[in-house]
C-alpha positions as YAML, in Angstrom:
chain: A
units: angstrom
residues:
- id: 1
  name: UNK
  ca: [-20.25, -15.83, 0.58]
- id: 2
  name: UNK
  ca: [-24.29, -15.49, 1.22]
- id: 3
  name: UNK
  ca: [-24.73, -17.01, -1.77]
- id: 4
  name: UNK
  ca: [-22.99, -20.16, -0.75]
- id: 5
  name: UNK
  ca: [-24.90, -20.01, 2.67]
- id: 6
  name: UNK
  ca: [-28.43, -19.67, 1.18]
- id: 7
  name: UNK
  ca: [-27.76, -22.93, -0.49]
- id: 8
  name: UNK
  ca: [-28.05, -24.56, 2.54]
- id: 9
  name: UNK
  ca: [-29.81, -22.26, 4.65]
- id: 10
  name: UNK
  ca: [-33.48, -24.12, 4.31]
- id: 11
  name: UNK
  ca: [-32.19, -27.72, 5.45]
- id: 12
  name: UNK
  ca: [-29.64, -26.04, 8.14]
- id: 13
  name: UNK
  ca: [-32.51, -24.24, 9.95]
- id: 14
  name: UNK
  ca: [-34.11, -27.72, 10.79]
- id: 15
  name: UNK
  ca: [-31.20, -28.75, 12.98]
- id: 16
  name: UNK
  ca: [-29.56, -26.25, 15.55]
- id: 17
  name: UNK
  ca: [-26.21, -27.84, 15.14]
- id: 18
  name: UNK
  ca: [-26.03, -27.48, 11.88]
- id: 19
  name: UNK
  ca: [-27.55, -24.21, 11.83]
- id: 20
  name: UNK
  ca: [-24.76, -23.18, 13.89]
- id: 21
  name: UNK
  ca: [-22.29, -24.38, 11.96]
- id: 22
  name: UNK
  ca: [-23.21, -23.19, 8.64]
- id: 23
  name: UNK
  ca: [-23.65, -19.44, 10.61]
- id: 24
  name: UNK
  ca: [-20.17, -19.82, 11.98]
- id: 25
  name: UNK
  ca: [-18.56, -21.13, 8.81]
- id: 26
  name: UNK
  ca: [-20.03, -18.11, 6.83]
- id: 27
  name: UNK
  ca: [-18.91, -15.90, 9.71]
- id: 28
  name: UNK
  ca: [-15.31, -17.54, 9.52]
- id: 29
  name: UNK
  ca: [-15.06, -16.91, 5.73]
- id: 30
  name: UNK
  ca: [-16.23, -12.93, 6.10]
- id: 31
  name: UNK
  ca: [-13.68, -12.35, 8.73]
- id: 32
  name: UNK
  ca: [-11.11, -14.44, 6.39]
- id: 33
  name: UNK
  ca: [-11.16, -12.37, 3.51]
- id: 34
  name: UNK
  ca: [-11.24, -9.29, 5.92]
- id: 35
  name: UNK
  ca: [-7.84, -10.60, 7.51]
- id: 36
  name: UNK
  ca: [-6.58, -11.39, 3.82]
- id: 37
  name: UNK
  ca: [-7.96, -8.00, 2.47]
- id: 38
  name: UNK
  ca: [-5.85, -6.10, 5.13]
- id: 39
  name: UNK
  ca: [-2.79, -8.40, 5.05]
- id: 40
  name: UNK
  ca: [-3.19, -7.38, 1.16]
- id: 41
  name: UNK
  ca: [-3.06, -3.57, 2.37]
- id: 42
  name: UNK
  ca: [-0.42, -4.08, 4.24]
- id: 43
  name: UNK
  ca: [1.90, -5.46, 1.79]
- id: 44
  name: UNK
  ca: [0.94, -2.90, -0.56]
- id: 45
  name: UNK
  ca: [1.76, -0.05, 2.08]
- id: 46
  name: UNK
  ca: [5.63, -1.22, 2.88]
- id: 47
  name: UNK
  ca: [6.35, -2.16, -1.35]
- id: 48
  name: UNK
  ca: [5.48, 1.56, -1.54]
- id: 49
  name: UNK
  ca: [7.52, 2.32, 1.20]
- id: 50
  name: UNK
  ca: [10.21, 0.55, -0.20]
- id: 51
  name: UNK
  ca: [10.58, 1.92, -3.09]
- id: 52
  name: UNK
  ca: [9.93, 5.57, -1.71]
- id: 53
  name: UNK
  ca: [13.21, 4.47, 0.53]
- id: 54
  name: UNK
  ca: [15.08, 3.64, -2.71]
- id: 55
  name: UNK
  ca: [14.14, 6.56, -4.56]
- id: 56
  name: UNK
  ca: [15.04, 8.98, -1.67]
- id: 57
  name: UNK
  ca: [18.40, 6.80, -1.45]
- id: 58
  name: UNK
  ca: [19.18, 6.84, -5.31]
- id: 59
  name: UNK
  ca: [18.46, 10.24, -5.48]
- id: 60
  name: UNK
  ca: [20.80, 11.17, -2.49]
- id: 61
  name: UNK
  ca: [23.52, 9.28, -4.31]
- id: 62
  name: UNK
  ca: [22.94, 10.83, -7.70]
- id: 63
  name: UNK
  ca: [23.48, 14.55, -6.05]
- id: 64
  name: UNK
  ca: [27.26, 15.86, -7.37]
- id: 65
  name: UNK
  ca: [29.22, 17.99, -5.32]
- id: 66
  name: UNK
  ca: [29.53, 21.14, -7.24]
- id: 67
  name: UNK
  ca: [33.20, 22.78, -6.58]
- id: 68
  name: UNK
  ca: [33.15, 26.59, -4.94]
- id: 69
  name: UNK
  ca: [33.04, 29.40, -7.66]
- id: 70
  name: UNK
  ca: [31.49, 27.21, -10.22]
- id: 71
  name: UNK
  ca: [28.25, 28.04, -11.89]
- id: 72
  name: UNK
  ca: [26.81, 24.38, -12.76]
- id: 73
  name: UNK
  ca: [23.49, 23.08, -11.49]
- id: 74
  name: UNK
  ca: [22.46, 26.79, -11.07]
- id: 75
  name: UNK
  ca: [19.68, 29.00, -12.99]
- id: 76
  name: UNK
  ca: [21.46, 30.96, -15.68]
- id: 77
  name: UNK
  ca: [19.85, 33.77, -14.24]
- id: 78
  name: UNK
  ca: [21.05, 33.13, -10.41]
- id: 79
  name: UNK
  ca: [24.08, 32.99, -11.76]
- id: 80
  name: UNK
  ca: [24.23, 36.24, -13.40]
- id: 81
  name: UNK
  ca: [22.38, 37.85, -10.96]
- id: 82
  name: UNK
  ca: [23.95, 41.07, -9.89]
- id: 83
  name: UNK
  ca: [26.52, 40.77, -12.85]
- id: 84
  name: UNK
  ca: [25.28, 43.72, -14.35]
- id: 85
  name: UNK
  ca: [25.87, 46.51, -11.16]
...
């Protein structure tokens, strides 16, 4: 953005006006992309959120229930723990 300023900055110093407005515009721009950088940021933030929400929900639906007595979705040695007293 200075680079498009300097440009002009020579001629623009010889009129206050336009001095002014060249300062502003440049001023305008810098805050611009600021607003659009965070915006940006933003977005980024709640996509990640998003899919951190459908993960956690997918894997919440994905969980079985395992029936009483049964051995599945444990260790093979948590389930033999103790078999041998």
């Amino acid at each position: 953005m200075a680079l498009l300023g300097v440009v002009s900055w020579n001629s623009a110093r010889e009129n206050p006006v336009l001095f002014a407005c060249l300062a502003g515009g440049m001023a305008a721009s810098v805050a611009g992309m600021l607003l659009r950088w965070l915006a940006w940021r933003q977005e980024q933030r709640d996509k990640r959120e998003l899919v951190d929400a459908a993960r956690l929900s997918s894997t919440e639906s994905a969980t079985t229930i395992v029936p009483r007595g049964s051995t599945s979705g444990v260790p093979s040695d948590a389930a033999n723990f103790g078999a041998g007293t």
